[in-house]
Backbone as CSV, one residue per row, in Angstrom:
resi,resn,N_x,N_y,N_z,CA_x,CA_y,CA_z,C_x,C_y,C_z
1,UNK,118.200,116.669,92.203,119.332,116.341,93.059,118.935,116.584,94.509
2,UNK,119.437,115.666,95.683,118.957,115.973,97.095,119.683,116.763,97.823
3,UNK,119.304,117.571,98.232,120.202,118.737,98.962,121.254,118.199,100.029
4,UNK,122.463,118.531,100.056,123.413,117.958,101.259,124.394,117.346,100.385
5,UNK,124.299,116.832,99.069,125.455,116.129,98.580,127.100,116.813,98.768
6,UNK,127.690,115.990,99.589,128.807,116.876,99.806,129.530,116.837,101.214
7,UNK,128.590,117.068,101.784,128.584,117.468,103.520,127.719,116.674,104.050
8,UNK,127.530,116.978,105.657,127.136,116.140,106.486,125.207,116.577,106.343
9,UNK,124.605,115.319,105.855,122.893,115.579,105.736,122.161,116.008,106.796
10,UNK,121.165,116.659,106.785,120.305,116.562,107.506,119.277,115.035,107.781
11,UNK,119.145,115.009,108.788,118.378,113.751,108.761,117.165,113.017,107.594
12,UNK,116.029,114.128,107.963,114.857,113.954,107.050,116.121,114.042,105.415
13,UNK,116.622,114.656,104.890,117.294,114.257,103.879,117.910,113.166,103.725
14,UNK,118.342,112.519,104.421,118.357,111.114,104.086,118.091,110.167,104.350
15,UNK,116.283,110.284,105.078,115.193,109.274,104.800,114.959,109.566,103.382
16,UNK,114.633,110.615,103.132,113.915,111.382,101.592,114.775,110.754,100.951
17,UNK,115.797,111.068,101.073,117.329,109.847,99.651,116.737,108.857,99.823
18,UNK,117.051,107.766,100.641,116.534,106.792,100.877,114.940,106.205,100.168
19,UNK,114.607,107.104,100.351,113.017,106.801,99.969,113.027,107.033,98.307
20,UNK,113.853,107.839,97.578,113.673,108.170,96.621,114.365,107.012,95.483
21,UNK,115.854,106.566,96.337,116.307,105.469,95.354,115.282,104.451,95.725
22,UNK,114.534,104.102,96.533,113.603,103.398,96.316,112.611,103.405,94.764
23,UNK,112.475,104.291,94.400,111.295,104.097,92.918,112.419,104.734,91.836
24,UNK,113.730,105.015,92.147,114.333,105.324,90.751,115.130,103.895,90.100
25,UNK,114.920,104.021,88.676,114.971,102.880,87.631,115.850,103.086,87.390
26,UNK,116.678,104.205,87.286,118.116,104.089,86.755,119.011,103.627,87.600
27,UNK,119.570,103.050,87.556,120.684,101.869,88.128,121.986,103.341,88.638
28,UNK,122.382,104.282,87.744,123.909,105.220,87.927,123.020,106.314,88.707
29,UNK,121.586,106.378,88.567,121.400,107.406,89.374,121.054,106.808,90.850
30,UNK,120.576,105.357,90.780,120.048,104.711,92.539,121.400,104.665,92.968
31,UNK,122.920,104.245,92.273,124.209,104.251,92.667,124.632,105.688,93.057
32,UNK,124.175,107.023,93.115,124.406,108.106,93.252,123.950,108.336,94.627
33,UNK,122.345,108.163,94.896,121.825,108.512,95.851,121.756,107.490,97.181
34,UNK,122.897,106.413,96.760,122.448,105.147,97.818,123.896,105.978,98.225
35,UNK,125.203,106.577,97.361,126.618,106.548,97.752,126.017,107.829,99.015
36,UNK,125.249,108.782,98.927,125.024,109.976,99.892,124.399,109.909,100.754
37,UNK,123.394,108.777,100.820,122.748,108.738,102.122,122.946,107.255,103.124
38,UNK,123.906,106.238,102.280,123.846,105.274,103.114,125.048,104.906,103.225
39,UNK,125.676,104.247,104.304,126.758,103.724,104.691,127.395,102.323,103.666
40,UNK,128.567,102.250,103.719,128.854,101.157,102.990,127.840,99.483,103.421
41,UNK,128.190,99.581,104.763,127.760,98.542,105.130,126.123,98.095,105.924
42,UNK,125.728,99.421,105.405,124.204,99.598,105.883,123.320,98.508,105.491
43,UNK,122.222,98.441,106.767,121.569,97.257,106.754,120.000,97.395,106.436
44,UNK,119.127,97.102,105.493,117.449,97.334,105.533,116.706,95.894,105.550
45,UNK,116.373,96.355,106.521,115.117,95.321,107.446,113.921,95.462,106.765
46,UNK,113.140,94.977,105.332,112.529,95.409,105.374,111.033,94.672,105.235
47,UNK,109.818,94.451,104.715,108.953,94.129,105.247,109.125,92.505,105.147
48,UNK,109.575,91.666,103.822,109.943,90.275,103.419,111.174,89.981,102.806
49,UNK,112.340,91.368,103.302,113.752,91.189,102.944,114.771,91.693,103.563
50,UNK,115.924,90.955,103.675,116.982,91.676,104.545,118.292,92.254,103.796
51,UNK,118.677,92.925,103.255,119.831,93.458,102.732,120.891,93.773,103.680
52,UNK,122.200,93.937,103.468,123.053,93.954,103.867,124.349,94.711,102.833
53,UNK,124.765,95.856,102.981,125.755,96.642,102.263,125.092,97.432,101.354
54,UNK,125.305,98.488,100.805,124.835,99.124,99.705,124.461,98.443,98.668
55,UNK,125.414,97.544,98.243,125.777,96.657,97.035,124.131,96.305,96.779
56,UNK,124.084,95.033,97.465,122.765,94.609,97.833,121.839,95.386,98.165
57,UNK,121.170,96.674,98.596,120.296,97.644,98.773,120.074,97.825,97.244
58,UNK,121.215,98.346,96.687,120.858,98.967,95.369,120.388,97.820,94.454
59,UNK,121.054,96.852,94.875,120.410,95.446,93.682,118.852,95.451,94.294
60,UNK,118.436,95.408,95.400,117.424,95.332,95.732,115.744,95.663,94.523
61,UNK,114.813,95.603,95.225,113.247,95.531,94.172,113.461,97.102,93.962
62,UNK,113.070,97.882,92.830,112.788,99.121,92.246,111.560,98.768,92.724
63,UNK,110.937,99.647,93.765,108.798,99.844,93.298,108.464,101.029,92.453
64,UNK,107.584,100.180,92.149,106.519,101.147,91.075,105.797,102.071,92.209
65,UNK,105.419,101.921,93.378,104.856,103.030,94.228,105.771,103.943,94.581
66,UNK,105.266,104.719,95.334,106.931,105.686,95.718,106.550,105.907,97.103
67,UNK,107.667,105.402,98.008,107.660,105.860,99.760,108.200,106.850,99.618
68,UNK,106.830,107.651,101.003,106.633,109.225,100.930,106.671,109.469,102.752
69,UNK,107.754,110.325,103.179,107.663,110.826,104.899,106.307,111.404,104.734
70,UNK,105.675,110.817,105.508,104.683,111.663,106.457,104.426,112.639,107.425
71,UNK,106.061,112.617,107.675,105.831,113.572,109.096,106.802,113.625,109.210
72,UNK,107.741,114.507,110.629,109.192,115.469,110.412,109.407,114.075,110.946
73,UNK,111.163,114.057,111.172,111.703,112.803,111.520,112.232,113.315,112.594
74,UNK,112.136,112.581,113.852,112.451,112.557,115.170,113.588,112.545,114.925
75,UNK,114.457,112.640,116.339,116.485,112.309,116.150,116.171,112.334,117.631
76,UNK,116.654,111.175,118.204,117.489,110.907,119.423,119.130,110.062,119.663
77,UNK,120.120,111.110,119.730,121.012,110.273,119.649,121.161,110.017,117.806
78,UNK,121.792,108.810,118.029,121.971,108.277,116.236,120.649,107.744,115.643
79,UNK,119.844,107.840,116.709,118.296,107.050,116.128,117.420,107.934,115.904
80,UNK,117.130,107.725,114.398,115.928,108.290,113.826,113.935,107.665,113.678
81,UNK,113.368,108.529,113.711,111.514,107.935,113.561,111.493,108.709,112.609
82,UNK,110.218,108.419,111.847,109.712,109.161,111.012,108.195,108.294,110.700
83,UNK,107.127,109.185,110.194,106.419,108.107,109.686,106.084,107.777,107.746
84,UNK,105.434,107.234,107.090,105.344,106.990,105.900,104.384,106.135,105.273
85,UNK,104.162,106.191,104.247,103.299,105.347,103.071,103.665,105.286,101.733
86,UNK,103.318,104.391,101.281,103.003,104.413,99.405,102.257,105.004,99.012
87,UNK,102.783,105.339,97.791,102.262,106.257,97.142,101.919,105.829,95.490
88,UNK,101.029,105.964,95.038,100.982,105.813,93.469,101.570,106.761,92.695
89,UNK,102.051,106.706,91.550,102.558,107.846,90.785,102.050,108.879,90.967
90,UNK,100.600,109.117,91.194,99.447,110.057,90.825,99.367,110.933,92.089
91,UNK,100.212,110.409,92.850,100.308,110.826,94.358,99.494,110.400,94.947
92,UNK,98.802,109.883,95.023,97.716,109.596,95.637,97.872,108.002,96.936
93,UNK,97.696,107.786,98.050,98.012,106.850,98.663,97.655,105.284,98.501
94,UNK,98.516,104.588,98.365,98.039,103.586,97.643,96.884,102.840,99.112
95,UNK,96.089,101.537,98.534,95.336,101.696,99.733,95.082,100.088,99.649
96,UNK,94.893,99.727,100.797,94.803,98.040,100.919,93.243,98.271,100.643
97,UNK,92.832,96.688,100.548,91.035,96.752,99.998,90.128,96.978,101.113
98,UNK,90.295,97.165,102.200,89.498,97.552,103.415,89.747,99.153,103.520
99,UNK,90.486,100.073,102.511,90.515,101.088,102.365,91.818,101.918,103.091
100,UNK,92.492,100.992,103.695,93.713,101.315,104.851,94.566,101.806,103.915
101,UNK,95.614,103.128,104.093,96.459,103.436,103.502,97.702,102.105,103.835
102,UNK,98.931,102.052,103.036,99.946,101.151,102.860,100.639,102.185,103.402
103,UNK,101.397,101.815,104.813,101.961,102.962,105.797,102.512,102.591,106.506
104,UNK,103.313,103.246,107.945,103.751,102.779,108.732,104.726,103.823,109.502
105,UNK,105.843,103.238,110.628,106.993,103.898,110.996,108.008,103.072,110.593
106,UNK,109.092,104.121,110.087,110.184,103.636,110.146,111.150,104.206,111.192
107,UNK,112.266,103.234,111.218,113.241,103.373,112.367,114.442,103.541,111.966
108,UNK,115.450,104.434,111.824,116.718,104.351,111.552,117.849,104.655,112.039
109,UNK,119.266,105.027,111.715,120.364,104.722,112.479,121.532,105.580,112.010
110,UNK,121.990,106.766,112.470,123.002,107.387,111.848,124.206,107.123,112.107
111,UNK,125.264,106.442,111.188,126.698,105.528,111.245,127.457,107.496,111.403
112,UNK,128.847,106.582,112.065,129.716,107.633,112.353,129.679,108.373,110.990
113,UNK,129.873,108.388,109.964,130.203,109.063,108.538,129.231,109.758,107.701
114,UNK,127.865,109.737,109.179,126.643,110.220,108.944,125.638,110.182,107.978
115,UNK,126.262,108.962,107.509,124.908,108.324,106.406,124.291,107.390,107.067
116,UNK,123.167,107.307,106.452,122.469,105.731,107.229,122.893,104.324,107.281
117,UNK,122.990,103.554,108.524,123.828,102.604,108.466,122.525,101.350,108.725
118,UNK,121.399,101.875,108.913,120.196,100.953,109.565,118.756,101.472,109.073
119,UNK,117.812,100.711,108.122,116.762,101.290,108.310,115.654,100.372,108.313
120,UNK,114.656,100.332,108.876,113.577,99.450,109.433,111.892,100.030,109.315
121,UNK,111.313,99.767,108.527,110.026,100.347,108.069,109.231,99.520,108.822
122,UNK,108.391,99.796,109.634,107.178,98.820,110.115,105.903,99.416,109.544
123,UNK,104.997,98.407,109.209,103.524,98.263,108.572,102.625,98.359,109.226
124,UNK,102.245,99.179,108.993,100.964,99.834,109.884,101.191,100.577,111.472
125,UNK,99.890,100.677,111.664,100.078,102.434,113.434,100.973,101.691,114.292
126,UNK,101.768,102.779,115.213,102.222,101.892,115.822,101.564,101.587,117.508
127,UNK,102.348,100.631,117.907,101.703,100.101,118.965,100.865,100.760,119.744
């Protein structure tokens, strides 16, 4: 279970939610952890898809890798950084064939009701 259910999250807790209904298969448990960390009408930008509402997030692709924070998550204002990669089950980083980890920053957005209302992963270092 992710710590905060209840009350108002800490940030990095709900990238980590976020990241986690990402690789969970159960449908009542991704409906659990999408209701605590994301806004009804929250939006993910993400590398070849755009969602719009929870509804659609949670219908969204289950991966078989698992996105993992890399690093603490910034907060300015309602806007969050953080950085990240894939991961194989084994933990281990998954890796493009030139040996590059599968990584990046993401960007996100804390809605008045303090769940995430915006989140935006970009691929690879940044600029």
């Amino acid at each position: 279970m992710l710590p905060g259910y209840g009350r108002r999250m800490d940030p990095a807790d709900l990238v980590d939610g976020f990241f986690e209904q990402h690789s969970e298969a159960d449908p009542a448990e991704r409906a659990r952890i999408l209701e605590a960390v994301v806004s009804d009408g929250a939006e993910f930008w993400g590398l070849q898809i755009h969602l719009v509402g929870r509804d659609q997030i949670q219908a969204g692709p289950v991966g078989t890798s698992r996105l993992v924070r890399t690093s603490r998550v910034q907060q300015q204002g309602p806007w969050l950084r953080w950085e990240w990669e894939y991961r194989k089950p084994t933990g281990e980083p998954e890796r493009a064939p030139d040996g590059s980890t599968y990584g990046g920053t993401g960007i996100g957005r804390i809605a008045e009701d303090g769940r995430l209302d915006l989140v935006v992963p970009f691929l690879g270092n940044r600029p």
